[in-house]
Biopython code that builds the backbone (N, CA, C, O; Angstrom):
import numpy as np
from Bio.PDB.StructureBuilder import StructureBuilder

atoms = [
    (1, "UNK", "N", (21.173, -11.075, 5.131)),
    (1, "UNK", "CA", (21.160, -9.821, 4.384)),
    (1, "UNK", "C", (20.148, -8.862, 5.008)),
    (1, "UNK", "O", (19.090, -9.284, 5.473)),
    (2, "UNK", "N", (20.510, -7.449, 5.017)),
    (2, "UNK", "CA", (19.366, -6.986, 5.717)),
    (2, "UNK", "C", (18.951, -6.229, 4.671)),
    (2, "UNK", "O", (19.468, -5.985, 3.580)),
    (3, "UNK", "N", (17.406, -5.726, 5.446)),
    (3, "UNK", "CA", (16.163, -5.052, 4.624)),
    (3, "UNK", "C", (17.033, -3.750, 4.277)),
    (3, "UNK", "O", (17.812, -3.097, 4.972)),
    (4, "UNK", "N", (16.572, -3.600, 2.816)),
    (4, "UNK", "CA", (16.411, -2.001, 2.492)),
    (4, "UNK", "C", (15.818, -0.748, 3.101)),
    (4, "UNK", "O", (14.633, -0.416, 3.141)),
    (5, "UNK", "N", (16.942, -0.088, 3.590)),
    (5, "UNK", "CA", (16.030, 1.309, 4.055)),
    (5, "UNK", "C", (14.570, 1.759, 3.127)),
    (5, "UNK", "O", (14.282, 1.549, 1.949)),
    (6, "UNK", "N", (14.016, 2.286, 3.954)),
    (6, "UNK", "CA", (12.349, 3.075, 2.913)),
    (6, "UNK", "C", (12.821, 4.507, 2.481)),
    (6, "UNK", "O", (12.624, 5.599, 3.013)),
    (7, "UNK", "N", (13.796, 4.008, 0.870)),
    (7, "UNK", "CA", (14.051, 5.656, -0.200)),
    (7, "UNK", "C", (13.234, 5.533, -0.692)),
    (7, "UNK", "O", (12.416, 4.695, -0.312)),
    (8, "UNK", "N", (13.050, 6.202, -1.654)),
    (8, "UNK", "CA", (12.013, 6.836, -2.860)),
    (8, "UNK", "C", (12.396, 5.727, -3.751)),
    (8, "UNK", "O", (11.385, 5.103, -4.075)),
    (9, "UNK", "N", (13.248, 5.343, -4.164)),
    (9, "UNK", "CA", (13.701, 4.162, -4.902)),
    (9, "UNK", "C", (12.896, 2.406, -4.465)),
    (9, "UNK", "O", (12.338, 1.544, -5.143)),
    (10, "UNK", "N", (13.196, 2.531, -3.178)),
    (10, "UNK", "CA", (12.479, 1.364, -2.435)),
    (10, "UNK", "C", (10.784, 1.631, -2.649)),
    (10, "UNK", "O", (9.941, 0.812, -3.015)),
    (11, "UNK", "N", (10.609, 3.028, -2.297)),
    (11, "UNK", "CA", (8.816, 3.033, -2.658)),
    (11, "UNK", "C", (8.941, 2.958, -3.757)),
    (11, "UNK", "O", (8.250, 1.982, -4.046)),
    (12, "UNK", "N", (9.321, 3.289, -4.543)),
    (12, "UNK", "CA", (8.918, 2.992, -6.615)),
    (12, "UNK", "C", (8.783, 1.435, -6.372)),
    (12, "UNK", "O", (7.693, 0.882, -6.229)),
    (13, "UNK", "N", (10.115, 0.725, -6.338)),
    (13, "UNK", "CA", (9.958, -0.704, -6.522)),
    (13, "UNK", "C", (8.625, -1.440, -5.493)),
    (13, "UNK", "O", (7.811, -2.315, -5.789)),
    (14, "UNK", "N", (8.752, -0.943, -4.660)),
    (14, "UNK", "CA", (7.193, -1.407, -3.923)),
    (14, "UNK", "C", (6.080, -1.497, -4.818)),
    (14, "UNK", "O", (5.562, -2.542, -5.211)),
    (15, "UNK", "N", (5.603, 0.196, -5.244)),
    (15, "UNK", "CA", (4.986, 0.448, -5.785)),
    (15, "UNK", "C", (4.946, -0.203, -7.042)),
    (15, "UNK", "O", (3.950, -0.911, -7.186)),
    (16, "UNK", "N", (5.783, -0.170, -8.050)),
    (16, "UNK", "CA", (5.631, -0.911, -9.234)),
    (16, "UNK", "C", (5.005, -2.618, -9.431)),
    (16, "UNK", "O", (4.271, -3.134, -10.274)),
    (17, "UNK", "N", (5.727, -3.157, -8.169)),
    (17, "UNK", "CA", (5.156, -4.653, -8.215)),
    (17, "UNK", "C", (4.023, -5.017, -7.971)),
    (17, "UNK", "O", (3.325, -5.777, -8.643)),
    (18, "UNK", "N", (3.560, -4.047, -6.154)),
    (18, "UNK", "CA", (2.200, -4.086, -6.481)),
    (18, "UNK", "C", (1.332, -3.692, -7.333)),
    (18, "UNK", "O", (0.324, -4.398, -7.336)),
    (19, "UNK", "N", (1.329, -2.428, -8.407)),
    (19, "UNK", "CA", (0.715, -2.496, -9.128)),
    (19, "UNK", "C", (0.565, -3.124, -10.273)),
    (19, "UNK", "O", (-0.476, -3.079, -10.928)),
    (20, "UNK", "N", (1.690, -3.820, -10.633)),
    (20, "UNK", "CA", (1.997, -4.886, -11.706)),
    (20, "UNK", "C", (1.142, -5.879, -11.215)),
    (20, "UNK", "O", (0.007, -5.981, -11.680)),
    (21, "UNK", "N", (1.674, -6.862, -10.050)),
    (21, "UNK", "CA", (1.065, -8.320, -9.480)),
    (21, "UNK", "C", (0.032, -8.024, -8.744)),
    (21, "UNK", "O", (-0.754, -8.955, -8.915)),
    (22, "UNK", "N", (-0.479, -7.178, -7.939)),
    (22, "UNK", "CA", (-1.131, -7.037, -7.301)),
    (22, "UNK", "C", (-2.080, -6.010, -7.370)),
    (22, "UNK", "O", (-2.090, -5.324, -6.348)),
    (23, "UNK", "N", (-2.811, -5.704, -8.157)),
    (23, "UNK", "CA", (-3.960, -4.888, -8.404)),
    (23, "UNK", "C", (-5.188, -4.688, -7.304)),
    (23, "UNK", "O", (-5.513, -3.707, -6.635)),
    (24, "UNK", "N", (-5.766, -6.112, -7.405)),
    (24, "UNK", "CA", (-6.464, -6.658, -6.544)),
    (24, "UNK", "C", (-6.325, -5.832, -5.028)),
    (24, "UNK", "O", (-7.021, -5.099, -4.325)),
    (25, "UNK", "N", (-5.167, -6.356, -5.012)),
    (25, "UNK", "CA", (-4.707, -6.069, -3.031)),
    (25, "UNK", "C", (-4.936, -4.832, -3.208)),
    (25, "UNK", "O", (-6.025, -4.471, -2.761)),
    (26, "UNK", "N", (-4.101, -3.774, -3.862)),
    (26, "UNK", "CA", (-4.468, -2.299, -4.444)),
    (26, "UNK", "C", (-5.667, -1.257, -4.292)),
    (26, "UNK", "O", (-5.620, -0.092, -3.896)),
    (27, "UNK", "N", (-7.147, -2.291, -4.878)),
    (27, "UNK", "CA", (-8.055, -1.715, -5.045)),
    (27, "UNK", "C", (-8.543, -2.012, -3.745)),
    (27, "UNK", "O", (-9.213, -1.149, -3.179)),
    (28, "UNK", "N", (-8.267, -3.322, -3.058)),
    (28, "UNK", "CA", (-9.051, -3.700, -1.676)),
    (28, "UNK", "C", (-8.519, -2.463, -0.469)),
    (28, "UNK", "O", (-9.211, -2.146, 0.498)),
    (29, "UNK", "N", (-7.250, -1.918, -0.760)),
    (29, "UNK", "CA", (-6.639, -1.194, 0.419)),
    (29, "UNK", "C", (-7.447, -0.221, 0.557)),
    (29, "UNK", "O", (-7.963, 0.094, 1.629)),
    (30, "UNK", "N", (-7.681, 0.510, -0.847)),
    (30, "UNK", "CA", (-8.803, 1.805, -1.460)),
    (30, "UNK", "C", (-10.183, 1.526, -0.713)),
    (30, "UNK", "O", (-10.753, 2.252, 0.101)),
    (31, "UNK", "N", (-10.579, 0.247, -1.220)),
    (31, "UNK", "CA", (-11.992, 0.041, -0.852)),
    (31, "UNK", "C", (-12.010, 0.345, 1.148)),
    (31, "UNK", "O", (-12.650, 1.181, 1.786)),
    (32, "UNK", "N", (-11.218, -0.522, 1.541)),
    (32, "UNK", "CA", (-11.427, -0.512, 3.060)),
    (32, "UNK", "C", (-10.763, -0.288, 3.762)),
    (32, "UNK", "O", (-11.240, -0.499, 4.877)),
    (33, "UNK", "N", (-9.028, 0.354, 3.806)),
    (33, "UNK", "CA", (-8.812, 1.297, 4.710)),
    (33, "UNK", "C", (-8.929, 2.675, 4.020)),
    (33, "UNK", "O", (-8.724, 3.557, 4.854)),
    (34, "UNK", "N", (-9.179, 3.155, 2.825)),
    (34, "UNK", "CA", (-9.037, 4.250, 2.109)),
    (34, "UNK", "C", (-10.648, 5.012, 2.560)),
    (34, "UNK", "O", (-10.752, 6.211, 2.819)),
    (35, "UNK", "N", (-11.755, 4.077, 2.580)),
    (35, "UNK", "CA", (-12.674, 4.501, 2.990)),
    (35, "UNK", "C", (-13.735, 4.914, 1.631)),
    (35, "UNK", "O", (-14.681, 5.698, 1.546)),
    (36, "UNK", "N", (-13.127, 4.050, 0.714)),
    (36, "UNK", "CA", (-13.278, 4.774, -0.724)),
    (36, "UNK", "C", (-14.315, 3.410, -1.737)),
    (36, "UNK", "O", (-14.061, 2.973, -2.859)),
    (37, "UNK", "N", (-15.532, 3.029, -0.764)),
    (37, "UNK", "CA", (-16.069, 2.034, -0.891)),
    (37, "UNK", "C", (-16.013, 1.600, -2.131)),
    (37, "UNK", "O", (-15.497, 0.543, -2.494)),
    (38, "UNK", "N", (-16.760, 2.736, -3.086)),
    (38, "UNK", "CA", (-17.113, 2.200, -4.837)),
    (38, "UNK", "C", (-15.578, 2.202, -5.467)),
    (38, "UNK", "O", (-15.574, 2.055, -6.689)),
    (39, "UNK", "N", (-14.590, 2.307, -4.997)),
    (39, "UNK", "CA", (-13.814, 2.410, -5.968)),
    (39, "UNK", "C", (-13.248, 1.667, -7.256)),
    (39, "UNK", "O", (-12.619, 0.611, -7.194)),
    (40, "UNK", "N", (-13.470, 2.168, -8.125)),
    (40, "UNK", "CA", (-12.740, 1.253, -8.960)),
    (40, "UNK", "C", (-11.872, 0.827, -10.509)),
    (40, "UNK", "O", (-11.911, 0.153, -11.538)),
    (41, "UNK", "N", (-10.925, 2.058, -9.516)),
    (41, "UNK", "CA", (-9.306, 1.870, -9.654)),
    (41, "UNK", "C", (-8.775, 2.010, -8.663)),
    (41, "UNK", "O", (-9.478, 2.149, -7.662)),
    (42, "UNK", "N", (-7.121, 2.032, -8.523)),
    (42, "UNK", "CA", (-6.192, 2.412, -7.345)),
    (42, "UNK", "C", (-5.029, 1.777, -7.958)),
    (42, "UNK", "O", (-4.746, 0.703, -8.490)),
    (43, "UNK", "N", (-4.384, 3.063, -7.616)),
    (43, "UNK", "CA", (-2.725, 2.749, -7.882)),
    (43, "UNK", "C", (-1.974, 3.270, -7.034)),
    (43, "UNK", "O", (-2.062, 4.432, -6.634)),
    (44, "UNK", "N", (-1.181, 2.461, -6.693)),
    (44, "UNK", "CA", (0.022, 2.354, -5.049)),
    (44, "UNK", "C", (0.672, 3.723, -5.577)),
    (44, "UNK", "O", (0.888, 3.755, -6.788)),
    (45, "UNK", "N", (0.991, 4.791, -4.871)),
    (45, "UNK", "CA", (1.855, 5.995, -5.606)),
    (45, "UNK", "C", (3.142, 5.945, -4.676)),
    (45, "UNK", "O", (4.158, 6.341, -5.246)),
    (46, "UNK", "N", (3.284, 5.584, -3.510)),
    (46, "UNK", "CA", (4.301, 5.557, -2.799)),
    (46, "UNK", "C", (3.868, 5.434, -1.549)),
    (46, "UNK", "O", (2.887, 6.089, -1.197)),
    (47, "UNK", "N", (4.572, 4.507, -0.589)),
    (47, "UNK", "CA", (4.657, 3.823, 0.421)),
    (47, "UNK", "C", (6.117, 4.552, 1.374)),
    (47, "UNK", "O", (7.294, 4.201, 1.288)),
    (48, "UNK", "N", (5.477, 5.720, 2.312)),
    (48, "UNK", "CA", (6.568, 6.321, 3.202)),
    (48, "UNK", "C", (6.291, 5.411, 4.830)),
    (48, "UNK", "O", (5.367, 4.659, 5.139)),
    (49, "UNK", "N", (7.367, 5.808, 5.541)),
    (49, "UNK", "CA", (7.208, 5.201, 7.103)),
    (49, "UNK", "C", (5.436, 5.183, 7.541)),
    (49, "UNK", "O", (4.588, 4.418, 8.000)),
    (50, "UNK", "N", (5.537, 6.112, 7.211)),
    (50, "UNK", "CA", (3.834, 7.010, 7.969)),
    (50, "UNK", "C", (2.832, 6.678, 7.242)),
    (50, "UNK", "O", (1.768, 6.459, 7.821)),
    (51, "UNK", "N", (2.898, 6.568, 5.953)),
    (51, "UNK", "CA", (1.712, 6.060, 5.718)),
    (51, "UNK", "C", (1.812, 5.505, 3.850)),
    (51, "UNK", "O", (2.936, 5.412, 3.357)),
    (52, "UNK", "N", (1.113, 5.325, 3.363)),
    (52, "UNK", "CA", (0.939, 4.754, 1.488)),
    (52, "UNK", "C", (-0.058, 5.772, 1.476)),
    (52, "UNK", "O", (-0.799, 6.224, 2.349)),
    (53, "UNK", "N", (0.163, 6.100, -0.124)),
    (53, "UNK", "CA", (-0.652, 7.220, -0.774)),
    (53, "UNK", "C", (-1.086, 6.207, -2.324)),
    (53, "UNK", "O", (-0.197, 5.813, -3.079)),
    (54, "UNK", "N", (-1.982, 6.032, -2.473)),
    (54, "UNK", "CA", (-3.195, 5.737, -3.666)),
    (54, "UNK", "C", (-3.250, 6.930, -4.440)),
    (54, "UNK", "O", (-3.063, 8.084, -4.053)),
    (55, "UNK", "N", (-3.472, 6.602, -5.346)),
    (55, "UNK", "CA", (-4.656, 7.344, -6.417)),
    (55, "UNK", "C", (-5.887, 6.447, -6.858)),
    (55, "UNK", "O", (-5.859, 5.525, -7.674)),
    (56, "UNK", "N", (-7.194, 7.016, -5.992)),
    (56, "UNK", "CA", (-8.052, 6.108, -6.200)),
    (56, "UNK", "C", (-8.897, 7.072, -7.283)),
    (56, "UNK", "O", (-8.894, 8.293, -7.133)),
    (57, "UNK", "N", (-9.578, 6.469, -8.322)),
    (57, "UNK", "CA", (-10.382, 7.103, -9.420)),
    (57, "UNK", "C", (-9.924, 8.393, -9.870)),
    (57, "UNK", "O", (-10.535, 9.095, -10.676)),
    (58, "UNK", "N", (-8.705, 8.712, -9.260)),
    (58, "UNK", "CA", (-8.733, 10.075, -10.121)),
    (58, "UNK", "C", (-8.389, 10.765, -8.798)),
    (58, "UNK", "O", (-8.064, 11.948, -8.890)),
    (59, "UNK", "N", (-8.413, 10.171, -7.503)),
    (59, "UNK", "CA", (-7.914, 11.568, -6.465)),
    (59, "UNK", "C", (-7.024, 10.503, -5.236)),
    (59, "UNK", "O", (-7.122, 9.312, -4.942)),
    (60, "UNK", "N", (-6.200, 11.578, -4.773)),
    (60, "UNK", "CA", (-5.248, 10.953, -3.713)),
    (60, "UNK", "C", (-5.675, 10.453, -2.798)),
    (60, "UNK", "O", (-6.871, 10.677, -2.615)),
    (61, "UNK", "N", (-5.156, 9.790, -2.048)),
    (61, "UNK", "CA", (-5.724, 9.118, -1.057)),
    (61, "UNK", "C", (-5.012, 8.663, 0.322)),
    (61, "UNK", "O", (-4.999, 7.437, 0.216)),
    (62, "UNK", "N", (-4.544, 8.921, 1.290)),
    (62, "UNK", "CA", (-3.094, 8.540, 1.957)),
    (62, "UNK", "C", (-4.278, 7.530, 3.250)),
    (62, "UNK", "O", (-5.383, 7.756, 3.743)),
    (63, "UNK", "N", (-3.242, 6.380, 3.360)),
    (63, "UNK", "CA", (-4.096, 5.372, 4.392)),
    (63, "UNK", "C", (-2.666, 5.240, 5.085)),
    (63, "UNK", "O", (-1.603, 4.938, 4.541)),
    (64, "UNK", "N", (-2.973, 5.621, 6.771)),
    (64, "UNK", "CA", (-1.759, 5.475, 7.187)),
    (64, "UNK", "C", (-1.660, 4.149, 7.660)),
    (64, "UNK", "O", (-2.592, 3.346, 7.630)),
    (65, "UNK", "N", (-0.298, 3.873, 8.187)),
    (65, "UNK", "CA", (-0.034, 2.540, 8.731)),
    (65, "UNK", "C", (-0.141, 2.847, 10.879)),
    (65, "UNK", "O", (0.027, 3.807, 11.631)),
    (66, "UNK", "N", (-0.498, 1.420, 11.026)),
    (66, "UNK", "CA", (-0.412, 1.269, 12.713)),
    (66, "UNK", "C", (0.469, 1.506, 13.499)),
    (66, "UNK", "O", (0.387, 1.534, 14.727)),
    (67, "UNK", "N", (1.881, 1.798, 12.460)),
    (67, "UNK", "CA", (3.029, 2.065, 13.191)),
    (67, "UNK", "C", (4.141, 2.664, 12.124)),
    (67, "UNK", "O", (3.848, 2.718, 10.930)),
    (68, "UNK", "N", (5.169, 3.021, 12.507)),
    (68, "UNK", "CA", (6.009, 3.532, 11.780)),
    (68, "UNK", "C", (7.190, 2.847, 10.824)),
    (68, "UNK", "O", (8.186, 2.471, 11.442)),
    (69, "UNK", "N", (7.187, 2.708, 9.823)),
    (69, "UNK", "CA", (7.667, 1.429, 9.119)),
    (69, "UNK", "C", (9.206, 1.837, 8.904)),
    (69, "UNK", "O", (9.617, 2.935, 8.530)),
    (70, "UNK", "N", (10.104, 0.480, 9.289)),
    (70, "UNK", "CA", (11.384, 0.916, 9.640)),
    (70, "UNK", "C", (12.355, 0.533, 8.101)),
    (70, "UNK", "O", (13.419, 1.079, 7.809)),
    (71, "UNK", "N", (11.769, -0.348, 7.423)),
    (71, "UNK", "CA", (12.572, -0.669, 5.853)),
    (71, "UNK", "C", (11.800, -1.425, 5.147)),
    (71, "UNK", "O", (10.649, -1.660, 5.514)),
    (72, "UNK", "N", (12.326, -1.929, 4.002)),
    (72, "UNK", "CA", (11.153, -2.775, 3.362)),
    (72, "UNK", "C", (11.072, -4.171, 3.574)),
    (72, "UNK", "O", (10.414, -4.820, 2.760)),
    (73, "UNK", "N", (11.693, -4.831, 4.643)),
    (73, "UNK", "CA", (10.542, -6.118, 4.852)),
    (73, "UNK", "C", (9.486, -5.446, 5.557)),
    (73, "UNK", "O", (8.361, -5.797, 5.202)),
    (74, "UNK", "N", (9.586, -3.941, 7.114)),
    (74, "UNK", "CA", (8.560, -4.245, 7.333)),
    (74, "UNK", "C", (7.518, -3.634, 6.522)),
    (74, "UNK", "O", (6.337, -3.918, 6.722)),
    (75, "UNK", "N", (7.897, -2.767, 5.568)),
    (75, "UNK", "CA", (6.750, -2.665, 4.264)),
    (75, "UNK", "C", (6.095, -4.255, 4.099)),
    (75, "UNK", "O", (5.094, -4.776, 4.592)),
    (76, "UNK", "N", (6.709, -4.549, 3.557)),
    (76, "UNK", "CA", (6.565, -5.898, 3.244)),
    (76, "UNK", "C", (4.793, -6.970, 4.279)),
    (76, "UNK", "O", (3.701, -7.507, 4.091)),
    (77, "UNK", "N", (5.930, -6.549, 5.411)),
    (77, "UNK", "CA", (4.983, -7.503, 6.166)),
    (77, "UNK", "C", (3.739, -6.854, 6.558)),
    (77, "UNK", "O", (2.660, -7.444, 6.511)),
    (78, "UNK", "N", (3.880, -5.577, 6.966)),
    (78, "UNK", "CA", (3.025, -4.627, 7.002)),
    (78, "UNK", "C", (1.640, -4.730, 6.027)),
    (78, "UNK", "O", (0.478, -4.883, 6.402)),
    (79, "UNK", "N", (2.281, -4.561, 4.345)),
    (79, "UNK", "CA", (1.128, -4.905, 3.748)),
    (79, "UNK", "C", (0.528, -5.828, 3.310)),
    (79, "UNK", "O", (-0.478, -5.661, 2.621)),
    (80, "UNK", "N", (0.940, -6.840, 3.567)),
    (80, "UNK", "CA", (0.690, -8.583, 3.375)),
    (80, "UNK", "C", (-0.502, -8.329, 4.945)),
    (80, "UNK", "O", (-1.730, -8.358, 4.869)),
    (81, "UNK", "N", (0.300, -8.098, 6.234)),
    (81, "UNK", "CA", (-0.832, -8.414, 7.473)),
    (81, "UNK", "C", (-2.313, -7.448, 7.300)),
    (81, "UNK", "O", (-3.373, -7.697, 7.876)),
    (82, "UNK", "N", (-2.007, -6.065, 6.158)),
    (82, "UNK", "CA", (-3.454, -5.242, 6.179)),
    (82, "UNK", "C", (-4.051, -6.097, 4.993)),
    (82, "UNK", "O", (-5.119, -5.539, 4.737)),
    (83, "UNK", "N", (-3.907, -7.097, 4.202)),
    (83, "UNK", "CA", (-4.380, -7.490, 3.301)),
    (83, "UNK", "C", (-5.389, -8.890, 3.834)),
    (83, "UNK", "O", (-6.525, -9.336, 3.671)),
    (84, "UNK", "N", (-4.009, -9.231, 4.626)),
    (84, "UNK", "CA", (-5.281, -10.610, 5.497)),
    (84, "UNK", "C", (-5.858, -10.056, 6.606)),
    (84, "UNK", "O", (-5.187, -10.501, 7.537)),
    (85, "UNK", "N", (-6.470, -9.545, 6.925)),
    (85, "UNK", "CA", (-6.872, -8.525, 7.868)),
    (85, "UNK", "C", (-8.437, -8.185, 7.253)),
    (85, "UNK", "O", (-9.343, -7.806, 7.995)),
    (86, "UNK", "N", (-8.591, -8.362, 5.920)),
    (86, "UNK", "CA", (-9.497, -7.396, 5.352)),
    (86, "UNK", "C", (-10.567, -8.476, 5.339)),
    (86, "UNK", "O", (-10.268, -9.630, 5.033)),
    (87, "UNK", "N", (-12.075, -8.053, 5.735)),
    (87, "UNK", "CA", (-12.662, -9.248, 5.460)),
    (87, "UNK", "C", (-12.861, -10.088, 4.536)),
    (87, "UNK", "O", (-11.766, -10.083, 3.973)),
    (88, "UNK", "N", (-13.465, -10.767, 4.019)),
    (88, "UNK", "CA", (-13.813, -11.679, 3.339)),
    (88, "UNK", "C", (-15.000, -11.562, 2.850)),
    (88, "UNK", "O", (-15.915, -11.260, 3.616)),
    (89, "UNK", "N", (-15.245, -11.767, 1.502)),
    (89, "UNK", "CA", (-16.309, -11.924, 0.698)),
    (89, "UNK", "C", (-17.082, -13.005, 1.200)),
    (89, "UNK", "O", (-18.117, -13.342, 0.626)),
]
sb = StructureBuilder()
sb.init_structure("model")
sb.init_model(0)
sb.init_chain("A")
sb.init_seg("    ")
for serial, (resi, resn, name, xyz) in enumerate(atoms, 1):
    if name == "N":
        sb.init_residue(resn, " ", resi, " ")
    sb.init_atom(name, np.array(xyz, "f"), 0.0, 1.0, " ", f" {name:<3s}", serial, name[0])
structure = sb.get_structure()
């Protein structure tokens, strides 16, 4: 079966799960590719080719990606590899 193109439909459902299941990953993206050290909130607003847009505390936030994302596995894999990527406590 192949991946879903990246619509606005595909970013909602992105968006919704991570912010449902994944909060955590959410606030870590904010904290360290967002550049947005203290943060603490963040909510996924939509995930385009070019880059994911946050709302961290109250203001936007766009963290682009390393490359240009072609559907949603490589959403998928994309944000799973910036998540293990991030250091460690």
């Amino acid at each position: 079966m192949a991946a879903d193109p990246l619509t606005p439909a595909v970013s909602a459902r992105i968006c919704l799960h991570m912010n449902n299941d994944h909060g955590e990953a959410v606030l870590s993206y904010a904290r360290h590719y967002g550049g947005v050290a203290t943060a603490q909130s963040a909510r996924l607003l939509e995930v385009g080719a070019e880059a994911m847009e946050l709302e961290v505390d109250g203001s936007t936030v766009a963290i682009p990606f390393d490359h240009t994302l072609t559907d949603s596995e490589d959403a998928h894999r994309t944000l799973v590899a910036m998540l293990r990527a991030l250091p460690r406590p």
